[in-house]
C-alpha positions in Angstrom: 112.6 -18.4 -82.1 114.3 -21.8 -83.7 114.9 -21.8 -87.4 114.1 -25.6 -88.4 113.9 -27.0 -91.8 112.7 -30.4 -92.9 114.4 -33.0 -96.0 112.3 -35.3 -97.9 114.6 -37.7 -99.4 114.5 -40.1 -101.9 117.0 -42.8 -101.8 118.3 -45.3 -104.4 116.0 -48.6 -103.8 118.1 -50.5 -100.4 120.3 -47.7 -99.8 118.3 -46.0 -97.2 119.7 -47.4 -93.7 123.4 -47.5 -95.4 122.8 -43.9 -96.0 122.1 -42.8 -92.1 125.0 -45.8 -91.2 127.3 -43.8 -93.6 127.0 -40.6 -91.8 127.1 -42.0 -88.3 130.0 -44.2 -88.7 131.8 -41.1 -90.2 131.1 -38.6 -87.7 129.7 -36.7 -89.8 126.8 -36.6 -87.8 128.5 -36.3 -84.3 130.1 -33.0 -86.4 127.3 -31.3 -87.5 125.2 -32.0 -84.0 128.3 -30.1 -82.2 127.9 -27.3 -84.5 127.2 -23.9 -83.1 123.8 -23.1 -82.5 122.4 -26.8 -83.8 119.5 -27.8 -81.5 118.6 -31.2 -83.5 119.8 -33.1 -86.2 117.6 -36.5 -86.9 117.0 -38.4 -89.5 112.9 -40.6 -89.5 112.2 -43.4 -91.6 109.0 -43.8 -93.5 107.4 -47.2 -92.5 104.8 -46.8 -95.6 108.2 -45.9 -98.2 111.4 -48.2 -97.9 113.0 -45.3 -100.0 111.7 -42.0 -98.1 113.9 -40.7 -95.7 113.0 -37.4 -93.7 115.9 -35.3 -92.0 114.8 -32.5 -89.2 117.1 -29.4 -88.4 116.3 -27.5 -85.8 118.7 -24.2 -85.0 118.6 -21.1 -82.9 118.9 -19.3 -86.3 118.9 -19.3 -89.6 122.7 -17.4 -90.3 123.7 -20.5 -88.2 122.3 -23.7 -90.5 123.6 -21.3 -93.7 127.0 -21.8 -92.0 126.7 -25.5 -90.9 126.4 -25.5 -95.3 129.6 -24.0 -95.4 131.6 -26.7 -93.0 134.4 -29.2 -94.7 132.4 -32.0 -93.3 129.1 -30.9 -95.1 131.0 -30.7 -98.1 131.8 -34.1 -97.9 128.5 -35.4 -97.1 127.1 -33.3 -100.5 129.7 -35.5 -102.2 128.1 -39.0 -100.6 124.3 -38.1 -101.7 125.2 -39.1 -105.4 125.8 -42.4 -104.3 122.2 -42.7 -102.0 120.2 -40.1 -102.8 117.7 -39.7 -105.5 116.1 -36.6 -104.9 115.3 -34.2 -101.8 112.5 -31.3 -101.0 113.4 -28.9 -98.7 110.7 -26.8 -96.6 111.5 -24.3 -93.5 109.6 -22.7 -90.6 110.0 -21.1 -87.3 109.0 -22.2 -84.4 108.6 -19.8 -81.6 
C-alpha cells in the first residue's frame, strides 16, 4: 500500500509560480523526488484560484515521508514558505 498525502496551499497574491520555480531551480525538488521510497512529488495549480496551490506525495510508506521531514533540504524549504506561503491543510490516505 502507498502512503500519499495531499497540501492545500495558500500563497501570497503573485507568488505562486515563483514558489514551484524556487524549489525547482534549487534542487530541492530533484532532492526530495530521489528520496528513498518517494513514488511522486507534484505540485497542480488551481485554474479557478491564482493563489491555491496543491502538492501530492505519494510514498511506499509512511516512516519514509516522516523521514523525507527530517532531510537538510526540507529544512530549508520550511524556511522559504514564510516568504510564499500563506497557509496549508494537510490530508492523508492509502492507497492500496
Amino acid at each position: 500500500m502507498m502512503y500519499t498525502i495531499y497540501v492545500t496551499f495558500t500563497c501570497h497574491p503573485g507568488k505562486r509560480e515563483a514558489y514551484v520555480q524556487k524549489l525547482h531551480e534549487g534542487g530541492y525538488l530533484d532532492a526530495i523526488r530521489n528520496e528513498e521510497g518517494c513514488k511522486r512529488y507534484d505540485f497542480y495549480f488551481s485554474e479557478k484560484d491564482k493563489n491555491t496551490l496543491l502538492l501530492i506525495e505519494m510514498w511506499e510508506s509512511k516512516s519514509d515521508q516522516e523521514q523525507h521531514m527530517t532531510t537538510p533540504h526540507m529544512a530549508e524549504v520550511m524556511k522559504l514558505n514564510g516568504d510564499y506561503i500563506v497557509s496549508a491543510k494537510l490530508g492523508e490516505f492509502t492507497l492500496c
